[in-house]
N, C-alpha and C positions, 0 to 999 in steps of 0.2 A: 613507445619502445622502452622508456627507462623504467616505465610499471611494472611493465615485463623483466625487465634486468633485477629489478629489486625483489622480484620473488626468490632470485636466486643466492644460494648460498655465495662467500667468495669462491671458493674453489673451484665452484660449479658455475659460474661467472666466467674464472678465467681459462676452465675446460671447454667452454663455449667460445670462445673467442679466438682461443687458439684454434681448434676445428673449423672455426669459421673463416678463418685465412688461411687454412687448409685447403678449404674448399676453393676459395679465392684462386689459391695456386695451383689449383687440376690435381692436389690430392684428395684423400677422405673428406665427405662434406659431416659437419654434423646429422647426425640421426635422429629424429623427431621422438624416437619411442626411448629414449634415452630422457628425453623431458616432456613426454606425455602428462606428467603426474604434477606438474607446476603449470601449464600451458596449453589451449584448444588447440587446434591444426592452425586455423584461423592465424589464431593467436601467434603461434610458429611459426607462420610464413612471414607474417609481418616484420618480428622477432629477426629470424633469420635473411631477410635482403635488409633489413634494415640495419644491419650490422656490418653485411659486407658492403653495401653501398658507402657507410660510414668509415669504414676499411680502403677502400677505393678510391676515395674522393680525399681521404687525407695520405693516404699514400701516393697518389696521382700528381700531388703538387696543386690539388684545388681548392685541400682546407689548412690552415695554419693550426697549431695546436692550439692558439684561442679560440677557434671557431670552432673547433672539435668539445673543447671544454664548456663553450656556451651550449654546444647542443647537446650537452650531456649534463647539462649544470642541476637537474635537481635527482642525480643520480646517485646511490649510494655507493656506485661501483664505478664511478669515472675514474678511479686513479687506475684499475685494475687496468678500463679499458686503455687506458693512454699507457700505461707501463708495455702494453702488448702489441700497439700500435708503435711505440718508440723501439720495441727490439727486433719487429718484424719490417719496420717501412720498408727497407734494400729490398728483402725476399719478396714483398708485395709490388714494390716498384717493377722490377725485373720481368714476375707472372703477367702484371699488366701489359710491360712495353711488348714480351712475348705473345701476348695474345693479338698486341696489333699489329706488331708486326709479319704474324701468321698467317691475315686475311690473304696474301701473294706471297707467291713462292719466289717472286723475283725482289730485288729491293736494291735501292740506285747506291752505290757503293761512293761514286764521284764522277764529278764534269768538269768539264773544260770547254770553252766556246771562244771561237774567231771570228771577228768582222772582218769580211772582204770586200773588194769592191771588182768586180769582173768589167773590168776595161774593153774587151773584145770578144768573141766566138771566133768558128772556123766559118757564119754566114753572115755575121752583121761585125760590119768595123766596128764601131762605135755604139758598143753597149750602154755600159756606166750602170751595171745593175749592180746594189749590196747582198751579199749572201751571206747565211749566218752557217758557220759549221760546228754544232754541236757533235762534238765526244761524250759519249756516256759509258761510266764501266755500272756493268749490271751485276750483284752478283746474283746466283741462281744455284740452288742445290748444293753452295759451296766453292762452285766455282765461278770465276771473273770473266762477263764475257763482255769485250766491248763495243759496243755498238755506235757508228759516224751514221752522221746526214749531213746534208747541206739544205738549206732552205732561205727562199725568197722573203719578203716581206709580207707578201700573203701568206707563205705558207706556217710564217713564223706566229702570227695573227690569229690563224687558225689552232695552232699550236696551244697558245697562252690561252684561248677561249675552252677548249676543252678541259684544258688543267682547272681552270677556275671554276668550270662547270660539276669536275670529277670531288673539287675541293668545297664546293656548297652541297654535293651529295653524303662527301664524309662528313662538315660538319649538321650535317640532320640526323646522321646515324649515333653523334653524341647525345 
């Protein structure tokens, strides 16, 4: 990637860059035919996620600016790129958390949970079962909708194994 950066003029460097967290953010992506004349298609694609990925991964909170400058270190244009990384992270943090947060339309807003212990029914004297009462407010489309259960210790079981389950599915999608 920084072979490819270095063919570029600055300007042309940091017109790329900014377009490229453009595109980041669901507006204008850079246009290939705009750098045909420096760069193969090939060349460009590589070019091009390799930037945003670079964009992503230090916006995301998963590269430090020294990691970002080692992996740009025999670059002519690393100050460029880090000046553009440093005025845009917010705008790029935000695009990010927006697009994961966009996979559902629902998104847990806050909980509250109670342990009980049900001492009796109306058929059995002498229960002694624990129940868990989670409150959930959801919100949805803007609005708070809240949603109770109650559940046994099975069901609570069953519960936590699906979460875990749903939670090694998201992390494979990283």
């Amino acid at each position: 990637m920084t072979d490819l950066l270095d063919k570029l003029s600055d300007a042309e460097c940091r017109k790329l860059c900014h377009a490229v967290v453009d595109g980041v953010c669901g507006r204008k992506q850079p246009q290939r035919q705009d750098y045909s004349a420096i760069c193969s298609l090939d060349d460009w694609l590589v070019l091009n996620k390799s930037l945003s990925k670079l964009f992503c991964l230090a916006a995301g909170g998963h590269s430090s600016e020294e990691e970002v400058l080692a992996a740009l270190s025999n670059s002519k244009h690393k100050d460029i790129l880090l000046s553009v990384l440093k005025g845009r992270r917010q705008e790029l943090s935000r695009a990010l958390l927006d697009k994961t947060t966009s996979i559902s339309s629902a998104v847990l807003a806050d909980f509250d949970w109670q342990l009980k212990l049900a001492l009796s029914s109306d058929k059995i004297s002498c229960l002694q079962t624990p129940l868990l009462s989670l409150s959930l407010d959801v919100r949805e489309g803007g609005a708070l909708r809240p949603v109770s259960m109650e559940m046994t210790r099975e069901e609570l079981q069953t519960l936590i194994t699906s979460l875990e389950a749903a939670n090694k599915v998201i992390l494979q999608l990283k």
